[in-house]
C-alpha positions in Angstrom: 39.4 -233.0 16.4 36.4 -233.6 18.9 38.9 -235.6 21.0 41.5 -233.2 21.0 39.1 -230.2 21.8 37.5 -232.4 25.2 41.2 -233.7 26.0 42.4 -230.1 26.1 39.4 -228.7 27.6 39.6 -231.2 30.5 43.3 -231.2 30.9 42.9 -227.2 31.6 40.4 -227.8 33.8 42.6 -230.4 36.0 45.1 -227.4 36.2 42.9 -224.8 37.1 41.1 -227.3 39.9 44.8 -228.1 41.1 45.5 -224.5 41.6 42.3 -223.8 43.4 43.1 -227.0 45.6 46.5 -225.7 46.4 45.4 -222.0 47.0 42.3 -223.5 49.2 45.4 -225.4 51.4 47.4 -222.6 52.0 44.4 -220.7 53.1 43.7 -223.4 55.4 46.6 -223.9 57.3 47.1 -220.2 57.2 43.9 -219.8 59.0 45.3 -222.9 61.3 48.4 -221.4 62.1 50.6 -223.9 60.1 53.4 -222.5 58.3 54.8 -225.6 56.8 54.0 -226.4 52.9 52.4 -222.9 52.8 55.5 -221.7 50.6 55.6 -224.9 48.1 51.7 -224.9 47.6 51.5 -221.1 47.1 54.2 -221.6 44.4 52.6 -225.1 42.9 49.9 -223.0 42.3 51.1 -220.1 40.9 52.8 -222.8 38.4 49.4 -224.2 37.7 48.1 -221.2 37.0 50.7 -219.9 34.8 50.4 -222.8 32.2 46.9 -223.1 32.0 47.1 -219.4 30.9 50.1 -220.1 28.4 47.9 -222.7 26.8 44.8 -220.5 26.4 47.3 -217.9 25.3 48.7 -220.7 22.8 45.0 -221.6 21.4 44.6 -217.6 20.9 47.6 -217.7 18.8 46.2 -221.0 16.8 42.8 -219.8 16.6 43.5 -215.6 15.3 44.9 -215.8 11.9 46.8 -212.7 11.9 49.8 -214.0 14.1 50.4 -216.4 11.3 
């Protein structure tokens, strides 16, 4: 269970560090004046960000009793 719990806990933490990356680039080449990859990193993380919040909304589910 211990395994599981740091596994998960660092695998959300990857996502959410990925989206920051991803939102920090399109900021940056914003700023730059760059318009290529703006579009696919603005939507890679909006991807990341979307499943690290299904998976906390999953471990709600798991963890509240009453949805069971």
């Amino acid at each position: 269970m211990t395994a599981v719990t740091v596994l998960g806990t660092a695998f959300i933490l990857v996502i959410c560090s990925l989206a920051a990356r991803m939102m920090a680039t399109v900021h940056a080449k914003h700023e730059a004046g760059q318009v290529e990859g703006i579009r696919l990193a603005q939507v890679l993380a909006a991807v990341f960000i979307v499943i690290a919040a299904m998976i906390a909304l999953f471990e709600l589910w798991l963890i509240i009793p009453y949805f069971h």
